[in-house]
C-alpha angles and dihedrals in degrees: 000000000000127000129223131224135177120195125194089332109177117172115202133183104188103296092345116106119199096162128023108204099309122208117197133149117193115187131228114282100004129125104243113193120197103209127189147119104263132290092026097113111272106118086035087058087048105046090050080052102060088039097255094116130026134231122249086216145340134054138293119206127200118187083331096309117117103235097167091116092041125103110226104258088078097043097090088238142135127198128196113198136220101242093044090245092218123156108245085210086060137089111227089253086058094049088051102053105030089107095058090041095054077051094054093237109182109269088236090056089048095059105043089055091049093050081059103043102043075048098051092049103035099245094127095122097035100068100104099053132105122229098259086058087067146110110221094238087054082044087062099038086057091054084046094054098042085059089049102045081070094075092215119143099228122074120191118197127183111187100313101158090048081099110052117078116262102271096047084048102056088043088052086049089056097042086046098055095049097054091051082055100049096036090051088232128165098221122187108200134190126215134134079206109112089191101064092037094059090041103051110027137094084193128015112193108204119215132193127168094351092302126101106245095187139350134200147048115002094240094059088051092056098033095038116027120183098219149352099288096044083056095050098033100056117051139062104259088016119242112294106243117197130185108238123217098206099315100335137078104274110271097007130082090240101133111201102188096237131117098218151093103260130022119216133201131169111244083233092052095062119090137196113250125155092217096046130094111328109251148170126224115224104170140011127200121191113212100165107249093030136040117207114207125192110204132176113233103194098305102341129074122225123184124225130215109200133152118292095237087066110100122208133151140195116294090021121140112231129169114227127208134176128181114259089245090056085062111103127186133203132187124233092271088057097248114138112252114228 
């Protein structure tokens, strides 16, 4: 297992910043997942981490080797690509194992790993194939296979699973994360997918900008955001964030109970409850097991996540109330107040 650290990494083009001095430790045989909307660095970090691109400036740690001035081939890594990247020419066997051909590994140790890898990733009666001949979740387990096969212990990722359907993504998700598990590999992996990132990582760093918004466990990120945008950004609806006119919504008499700029509640936090906040609903959207409702509370809108068997429709009074822990406060820069 090898850990990962960056140290002060900027990436500059002319007068263009993806990244601005970017700190970030990832420890051995996590899943690290790098989160964010696009263009706000994620692909970039990963890239200078692999070695295909190089950083304008700072360090990059491997196992506790600098490898910044490294090409990739002695970085100990492996990368699996978003488009698959498989020769059509080529079997599945051959596809596996090009990288340690090209490496004149001995024909008895290829065989052998890729005896345990086709094996490992249940690929045994497929080694004769050629891509088109694929599913694209088999498509996806062969690049897999060709990065494991390598037998590195870093494993770099950048959206592999964007191009499988929804419900082959959520069981790769699965099958991914347990061989991570079961390998001890520190994987970095790239999504703008919250979803995946709060379902498969031990750590999701959350860039914006080219800056790291946030960094640790999936549930402090969504328990405890940083700012404005981690609050928004993670969570399906995203956190409700209201203006505040001394301690109550702007323009209602709702008080709150906080000392900031901006209030924040989790859609699924807010409960119905005739003797609560005066509201409005605006909207309501059916999703089967849950009902969103948007309601207006004095100028500002909050959503509501409530059960699906509840009924409401446009125009209809409701009171809202949420427990005082579920209150969060941020200052006028966005930044949450402790």
């Amino acid at each position: 297992m090898s850990s990962i650290v960056l140290a002060g990494v900027s990436k500059s083009w002319g007068s263009s910043t993806a990244l601005h001095a970017i700190d970030l430790q990832i420890e051995a045989g996590t899943f690290c997942v790098l989160l964010g909307p696009s263009g706000c660095g994620k692909s970039t970090t990963l890239r200078i981490i692999a070695g295909l691109d190089n950083a304008t400036s700072g360090q990059v740690f491997i196992d506790g080797r600098e490898v910044t001035g490294l090409p990739p081939s002695k970085r100990g890594i492996a990368m699996v690509f978003q488009n698959y990247a498989l020769f059509p020419h080529l079997s599945v066997a051959d596809n596996i194992t090009f990288g340690l051909s090209v490496r004149k590994t001995p024909a008895d140790e290829l065989a052998a790993r890729l005896d345990r890898c086709a094996r490992l990733l249940g690929l045994e009666g497929l080694l004769a194939r050629k891509p088109s001949q694929l599913s694209g979740g088999q498509q996806q387990r062969v690049a897999l296979g060709r990065a494991l096969v390598a037998e590195a212990k870093v494993c770099l990722m950048d959206e592999p699973l964007s191009n499988l359907d929804a419900q082959l993504r959520q069981e790769m998700r699965r099958e991914l994360r347990d061989l991570q598990k079961q390998l001890g590999l520190t994987v970095v992996y790239v999504t703008h997918d919250q979803a995946e990132a709060m379902s498969m990582a031990d750590q999701v760093v959350l860039l914006n900008r080219g800056h790291v918004e946030q960094s640790g466990p999936p549930r402090e990120l969504y328990a405890r955001p940083a700012t404005t945008f981690a609050a928004r950004f993670v969570g399906t609806p995203p956190m409700n964030l209201a203006a505040l006119e001394g301690d109550r919504i702007a323009g209602s008499s709702a008080a709150v109970g906080l000392s900031a700029a901006t209030f924040g509640v989790r859609p699924e936090a807010i409960r119905l409850d005739p003797a609560g906040h005066p509201a409005r609903v605006e909207s309501a959207e059916y999703l089967g097991a849950d009902l969103v409702l948007r309601c207006a509370i004095g100028s500002q809108h909050l959503l509501v996540r409530t059960g699906g068997q509840h009924r409401a429709e446009s125009g209809q009074q409701v009171g809202l109330r949420w427990a005082a822990e579920d209150a969060h406060g941020f200052d006028a820069e966005g930044r949450r107040i402790h």
